[in-house]
C-alpha positions in Angstrom: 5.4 -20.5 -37.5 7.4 -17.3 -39.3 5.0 -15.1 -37.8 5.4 -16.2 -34.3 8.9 -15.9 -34.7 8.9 -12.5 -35.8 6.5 -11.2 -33.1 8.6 -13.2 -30.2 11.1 -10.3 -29.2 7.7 -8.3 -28.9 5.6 -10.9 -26.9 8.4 -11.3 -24.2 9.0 -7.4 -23.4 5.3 -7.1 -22.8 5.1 -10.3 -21.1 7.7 -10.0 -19.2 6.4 -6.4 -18.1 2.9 -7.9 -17.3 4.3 -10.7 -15.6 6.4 -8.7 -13.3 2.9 -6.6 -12.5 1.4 -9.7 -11.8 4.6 -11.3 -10.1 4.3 -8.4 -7.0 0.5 -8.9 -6.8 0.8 -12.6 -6.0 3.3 -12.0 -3.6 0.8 -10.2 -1.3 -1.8 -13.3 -1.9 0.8 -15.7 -1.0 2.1 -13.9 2.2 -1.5 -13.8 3.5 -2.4 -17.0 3.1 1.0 -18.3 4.2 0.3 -16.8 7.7 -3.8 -16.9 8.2 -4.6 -19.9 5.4 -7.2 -17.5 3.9 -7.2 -16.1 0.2 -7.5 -12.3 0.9 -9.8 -11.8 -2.7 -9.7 -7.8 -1.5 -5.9 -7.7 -2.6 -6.7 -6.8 -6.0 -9.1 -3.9 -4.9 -6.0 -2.7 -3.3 -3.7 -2.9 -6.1 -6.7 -0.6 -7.8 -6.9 1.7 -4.9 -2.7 2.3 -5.3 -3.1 2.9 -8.7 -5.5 5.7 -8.3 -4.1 7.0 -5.1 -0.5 7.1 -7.2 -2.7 8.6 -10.1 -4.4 11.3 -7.9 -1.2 12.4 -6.1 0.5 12.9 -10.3 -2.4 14.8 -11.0 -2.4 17.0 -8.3 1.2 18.3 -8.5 0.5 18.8 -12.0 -2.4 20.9 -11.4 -0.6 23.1 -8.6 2.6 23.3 -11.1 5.2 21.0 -9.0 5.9 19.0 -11.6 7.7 21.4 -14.4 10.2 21.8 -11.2 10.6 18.6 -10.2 12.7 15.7 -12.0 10.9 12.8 -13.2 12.3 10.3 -11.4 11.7 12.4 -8.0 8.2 12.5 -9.0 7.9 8.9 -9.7 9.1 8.2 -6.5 7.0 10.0 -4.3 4.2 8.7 -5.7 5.0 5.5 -5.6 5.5 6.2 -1.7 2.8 8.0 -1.6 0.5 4.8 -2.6 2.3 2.3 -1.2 2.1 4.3 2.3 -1.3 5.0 1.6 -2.4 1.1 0.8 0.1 -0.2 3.9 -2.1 1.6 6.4 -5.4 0.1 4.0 -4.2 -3.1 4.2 -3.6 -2.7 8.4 -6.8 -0.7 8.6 -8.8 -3.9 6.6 -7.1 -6.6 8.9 -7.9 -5.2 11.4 -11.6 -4.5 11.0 -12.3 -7.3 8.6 -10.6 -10.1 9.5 -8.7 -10.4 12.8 -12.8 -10.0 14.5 -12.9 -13.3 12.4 -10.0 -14.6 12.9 -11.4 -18.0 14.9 -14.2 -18.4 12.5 -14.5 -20.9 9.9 -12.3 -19.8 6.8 -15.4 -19.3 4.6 -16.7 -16.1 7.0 -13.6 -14.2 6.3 -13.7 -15.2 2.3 -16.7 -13.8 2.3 -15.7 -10.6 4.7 -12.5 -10.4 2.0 -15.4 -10.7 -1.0 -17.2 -7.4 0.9 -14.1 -5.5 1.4 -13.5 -6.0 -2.5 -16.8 -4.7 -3.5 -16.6 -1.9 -0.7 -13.4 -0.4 -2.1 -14.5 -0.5 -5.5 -17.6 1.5 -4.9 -15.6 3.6 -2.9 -13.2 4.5 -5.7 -15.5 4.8 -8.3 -18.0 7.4 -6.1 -15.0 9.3 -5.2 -13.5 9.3 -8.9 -17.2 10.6 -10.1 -17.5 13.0 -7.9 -14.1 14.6 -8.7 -13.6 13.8 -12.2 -17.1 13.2 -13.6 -16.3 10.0 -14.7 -14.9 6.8 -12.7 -12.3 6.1 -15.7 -9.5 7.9 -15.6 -6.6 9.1 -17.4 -3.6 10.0 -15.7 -0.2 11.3 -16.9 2.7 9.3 -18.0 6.0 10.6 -16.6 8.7 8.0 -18.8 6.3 7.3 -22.3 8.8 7.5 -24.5 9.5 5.0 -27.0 12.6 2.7 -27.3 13.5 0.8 -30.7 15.3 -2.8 -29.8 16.8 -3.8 -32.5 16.5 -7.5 -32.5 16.1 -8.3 -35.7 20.2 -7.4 -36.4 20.8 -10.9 -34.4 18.5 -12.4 -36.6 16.3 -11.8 -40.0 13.3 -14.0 -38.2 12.5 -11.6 -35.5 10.7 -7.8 -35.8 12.5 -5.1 -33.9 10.3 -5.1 -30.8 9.6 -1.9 -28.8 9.5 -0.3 -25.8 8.4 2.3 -23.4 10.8 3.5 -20.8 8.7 3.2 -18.3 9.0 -0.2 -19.3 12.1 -0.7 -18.0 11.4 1.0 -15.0 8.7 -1.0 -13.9 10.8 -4.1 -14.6 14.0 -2.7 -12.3 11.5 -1.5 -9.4 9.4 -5.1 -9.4 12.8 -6.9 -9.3 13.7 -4.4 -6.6 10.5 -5.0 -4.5 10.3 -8.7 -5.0 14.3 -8.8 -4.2 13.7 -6.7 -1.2 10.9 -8.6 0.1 13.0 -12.2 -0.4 15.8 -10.7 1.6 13.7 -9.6 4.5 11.8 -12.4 4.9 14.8 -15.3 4.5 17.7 -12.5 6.3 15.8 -10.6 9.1 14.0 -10.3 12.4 11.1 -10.0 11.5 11.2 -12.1 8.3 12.0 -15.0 10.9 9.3 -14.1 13.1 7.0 -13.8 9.8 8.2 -17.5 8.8 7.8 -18.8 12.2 3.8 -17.7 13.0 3.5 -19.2 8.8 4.2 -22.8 10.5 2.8 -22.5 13.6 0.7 -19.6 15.3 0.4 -21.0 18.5 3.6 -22.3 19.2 5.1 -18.9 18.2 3.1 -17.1 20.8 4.5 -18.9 23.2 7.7 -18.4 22.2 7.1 -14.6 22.8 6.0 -13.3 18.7 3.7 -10.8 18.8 1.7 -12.7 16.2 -1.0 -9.9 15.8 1.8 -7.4 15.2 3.3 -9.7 12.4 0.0 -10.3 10.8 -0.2 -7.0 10.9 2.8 -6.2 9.2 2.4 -8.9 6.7 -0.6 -6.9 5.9 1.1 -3.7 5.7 4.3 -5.2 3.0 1.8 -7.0 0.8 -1.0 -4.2 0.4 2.1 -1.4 0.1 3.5 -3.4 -3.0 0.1 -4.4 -3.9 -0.5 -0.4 -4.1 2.8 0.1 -5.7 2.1 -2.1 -8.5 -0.6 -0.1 -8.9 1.1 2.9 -9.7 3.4 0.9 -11.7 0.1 -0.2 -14.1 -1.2 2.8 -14.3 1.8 4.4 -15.9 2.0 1.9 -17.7 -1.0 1.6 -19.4 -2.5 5.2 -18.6 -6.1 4.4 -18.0 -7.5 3.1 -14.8 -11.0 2.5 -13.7 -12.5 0.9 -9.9 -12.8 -2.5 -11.8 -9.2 -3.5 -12.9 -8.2 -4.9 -10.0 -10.9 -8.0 -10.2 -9.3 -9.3 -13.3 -5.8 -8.7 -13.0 -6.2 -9.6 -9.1 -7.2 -13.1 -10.2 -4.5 -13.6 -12.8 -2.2 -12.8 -9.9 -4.0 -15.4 -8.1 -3.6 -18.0 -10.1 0.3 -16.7 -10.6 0.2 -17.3 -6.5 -1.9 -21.1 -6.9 0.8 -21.9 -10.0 3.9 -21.4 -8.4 3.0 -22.8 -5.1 0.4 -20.9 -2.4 2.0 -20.0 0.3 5.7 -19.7 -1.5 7.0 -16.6 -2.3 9.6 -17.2 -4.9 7.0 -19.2 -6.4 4.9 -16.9 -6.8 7.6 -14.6 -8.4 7.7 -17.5 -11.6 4.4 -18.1 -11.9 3.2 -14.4 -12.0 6.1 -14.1 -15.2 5.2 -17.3 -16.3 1.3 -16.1 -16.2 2.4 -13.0 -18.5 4.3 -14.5 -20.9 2.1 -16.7 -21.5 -1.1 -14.1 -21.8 0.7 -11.9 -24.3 2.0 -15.2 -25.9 -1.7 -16.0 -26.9 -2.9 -12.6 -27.2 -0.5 -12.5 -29.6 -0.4 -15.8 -31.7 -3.8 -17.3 -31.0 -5.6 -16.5 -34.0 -2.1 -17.7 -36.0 -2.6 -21.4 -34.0 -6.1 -21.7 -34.2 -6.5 -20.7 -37.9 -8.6 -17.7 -36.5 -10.8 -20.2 -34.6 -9.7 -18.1 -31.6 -8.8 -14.7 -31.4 -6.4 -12.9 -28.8 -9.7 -12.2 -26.8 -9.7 -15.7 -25.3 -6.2 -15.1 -24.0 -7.8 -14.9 -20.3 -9.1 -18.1 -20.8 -5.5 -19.7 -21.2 -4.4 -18.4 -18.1 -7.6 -20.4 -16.1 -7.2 -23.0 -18.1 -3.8 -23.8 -16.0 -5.1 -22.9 -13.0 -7.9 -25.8 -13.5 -4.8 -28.0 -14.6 -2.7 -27.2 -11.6 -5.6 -28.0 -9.1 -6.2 -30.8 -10.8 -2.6 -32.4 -11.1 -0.3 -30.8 -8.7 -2.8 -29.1 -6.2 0.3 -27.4 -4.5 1.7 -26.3 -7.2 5.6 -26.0 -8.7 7.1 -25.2 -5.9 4.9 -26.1 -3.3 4.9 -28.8 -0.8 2.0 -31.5 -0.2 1.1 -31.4 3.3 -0.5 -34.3 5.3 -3.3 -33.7 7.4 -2.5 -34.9 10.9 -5.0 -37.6 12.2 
């Protein structure tokens, strides 16, 4: 129990960090499927695809010298635009050749067409990586990686210091920012009204003179641009990338989306932190609960385990709402 205590301050900066990572991703599930009632499973491919678009756009400044003459922060940003353009425009491109064709057809053709779209971009990645790189993992260049000491252990002998990047904090500030953002266009704008409004009924919106195809395709565009911007976030972060991360952490961020409610974005917000607490809680103290039984490795099992207990017990999750099916 000591040693839990004393790692706490630690676990919740880096869950906290990886839940807000995961927190964004959700959001673009659960916009999706709010509006079609389809799980778009290519959403983590695009949070890849941002990460190395971000990555790319780093290392090519560097390479032609803009970056010993620019600020940090104006670097930071204009890759982060940079991808989150770049995956907006993927994100219409992929609605509108994978899915709107599909659009009448039973929900199963477009999971699968979503299933093709993820495999598609990964091999895409990966072939473009090799061929400029040599190797489809790749190491890009961290702009904020200095260290930060918190000193938490002044409020109380239990805890360790715990420590911190600064890009930590920055990818904390610009998630809340995004998922801020995206709360107050959705509930406080045009659009977000329109968004809501084809969400509950398609057909009766049309009618009421929505463009419904242009919505869809800006719901597309918001949730593959922070999809892609979340990718950059990672990847400076963490540093390494490869074609494959977006699989694992896209289903993570899934389950984030199922736990807090499909369909509800300020659900998903809590159930992506939720999700990441609780990872880098067991990562963390598994082996101390188990009595080495289980080591931090089976901390991706956790996570699924409460997915499997959500559908199981509360199907629509926290903050969802049970519908009735209409006879």
């Amino acid at each position: 129990m000591d040693m839990i205590l004393q790692t706490l301050p630690q676990v919740l900066v880096d869950g906290l960090t990886l839940g807000a990572v995961y927190a964004v991703v959700a959001i673009g599930y659960t916009m999706v499927y709010g509006i079609l009632e389809f799980i778009n499973f290519a959403h983590g491919e695009i949070f890849m695809t941002g990460a190395f678009v971000g990555t790319a756009a780093l290392l090519t400044m560097n390479s032609a010298g803009w970056l010993n003459g620019l600020p940090a922060g104006l670097a930071y940003f204009l890759i982060l635009a940079t991808a989150m353009l770049a995956t907006g425009m993927l994100g219409i491109g992929i609605e509108r050749v994978a899915y709107r064709p599909l659009r009448r057809a039973p929900k199963l053709i477009s999971l699968i067409s979503a299933i093709g779209v993820s495999f598609l971009l990964q091999d895409i990645v990966r072939f473009i990586a090799d061929i400029r790189t040599g190797n489809f993992i790749v190491t890009g260049i961290s702009l904020y990686g200095d260290n930060l000491k918190l000193g938490v252990s002044s409020l109380w002998s239990g805890f360790d210091d715990a420590f911190l990047k600064t890009n930590t904090i920055i990818v904390v500030a610009v998630a809340v920012v995004l998922m801020m953002g995206l709360d107050f266009f959705v509930n406080r704008t045009k659009w977000g009204t329109a968004m809501r409004a084809v969400a509950q009924d398609r057909e009766t919106a049309s009618l009421m003179s929505i463009n419904v195809n242009k919505v869809i395709a800006l719901t597309f565009f918001i949730g593959s641009a922070l999809g892609g911007g979340t990718g950059v976030l990672f990847a400076q972060q963490y540093g390494t990338i490869d074609p494959y991360i977006g699989f694992i952490l896209g289903m993570k961020a899934f389950t984030a989306a199922v736990l807090g409610g499909i369909g509800n974005i300020r659900g998903a917000m809590f159930g992506g932190l939720f999700i990441g607490v609780l990872e880098m809680f067991s990562s963390a103290n598994l082996s101390v609960m188990t009595g080495g039984a289980l080591g931090g490795e089976y901390k991706d099992v956790v996570a699924f385990l409460i997915l499997i207990a959500v559908l199981i017990f509360k199907p629509e999750g926290l903050f969802g709402k049970a519908v009735k099916e209409k006879v």
